[in-house]
N, C-alpha and C positions, 0 to 999 in steps of 0.2 A: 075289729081291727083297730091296734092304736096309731094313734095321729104323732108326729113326728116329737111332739111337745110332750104327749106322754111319755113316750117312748126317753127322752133327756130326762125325765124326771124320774123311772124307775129306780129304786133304790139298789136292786138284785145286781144292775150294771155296774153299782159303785160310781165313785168319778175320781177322777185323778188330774194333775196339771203337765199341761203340755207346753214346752216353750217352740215358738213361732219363729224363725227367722227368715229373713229377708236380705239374698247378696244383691250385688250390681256390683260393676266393673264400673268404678269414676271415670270423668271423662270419655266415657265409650263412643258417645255421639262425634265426640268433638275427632278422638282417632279416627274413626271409619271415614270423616269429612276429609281427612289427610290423606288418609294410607287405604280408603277401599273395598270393596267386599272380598278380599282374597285373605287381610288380615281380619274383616268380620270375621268368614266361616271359621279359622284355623283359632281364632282367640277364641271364639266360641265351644271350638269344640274341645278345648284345651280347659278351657272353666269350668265348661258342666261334667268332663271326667273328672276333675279336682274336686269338685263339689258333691259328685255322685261318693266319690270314695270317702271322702273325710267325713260326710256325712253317716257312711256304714261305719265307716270305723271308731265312730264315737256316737255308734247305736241311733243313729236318726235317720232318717229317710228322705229323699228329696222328691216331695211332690207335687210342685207343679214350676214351669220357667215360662216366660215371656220374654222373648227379645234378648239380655243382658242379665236378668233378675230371674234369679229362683227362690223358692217360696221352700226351706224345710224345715221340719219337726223331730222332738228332741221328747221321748218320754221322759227322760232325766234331767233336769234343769242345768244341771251341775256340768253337764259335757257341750253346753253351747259356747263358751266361754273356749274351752280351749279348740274346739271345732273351729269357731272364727278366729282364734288368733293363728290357728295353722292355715287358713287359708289365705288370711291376709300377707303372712310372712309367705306364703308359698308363692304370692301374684304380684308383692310390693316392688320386687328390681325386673319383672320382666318386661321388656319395651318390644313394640313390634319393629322387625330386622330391615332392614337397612333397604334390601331388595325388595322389599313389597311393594310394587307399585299399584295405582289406583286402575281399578277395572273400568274398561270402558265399555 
């Protein structure tokens, strides 16, 4: 049985590069301190749809989030650049609405 170390070193696997990205939502602390968990859930769940799709749609995959941050990957180097630049235009003018008030 090979050890995981061999196994990275096989040549038959080939190797290829992968680029690694990392979102968050600026300021996310400082909103939810304002506006809430009602605008937590709904912005959340508004990001990781935007992030799930942009991500298939320029061949990457989103594999892992924590809190505000998703972690995906990009066989293609060349499609992380416009991946992020569509998500940052897609999140830059949205503000949470007026009515959201803070959960108590």
């Amino acid at each position: 049985m090979e050890t995981k170390e061999e196994k990275s070193r096989n040549p038959e696997l080939g190797s290829h590069t992968l680029a690694i990205v990392f979102t968050d939502i600026v300021g996310f602390t400082a909103l939810l301190a304002t506006h809430g968990d009602l605008m937590l859930v709904e912005t959340l769940r508004e990001f990781s749809r935007d992030v799930e799709r942009l991500a298939t749609s320029y061949n990457g995959r989103c594999i892992k989030f924590v809190g505000d941050t998703f972690l995906a990957v990009f066989e293609d180097v060349a499609n992380v650049l416009p991946f992020a630049a569509t998500l940052t235009r897609s999140h830059r003018n949205k503000r949470p609405q007026a009515n959201w008030r803070r959960s108590r």
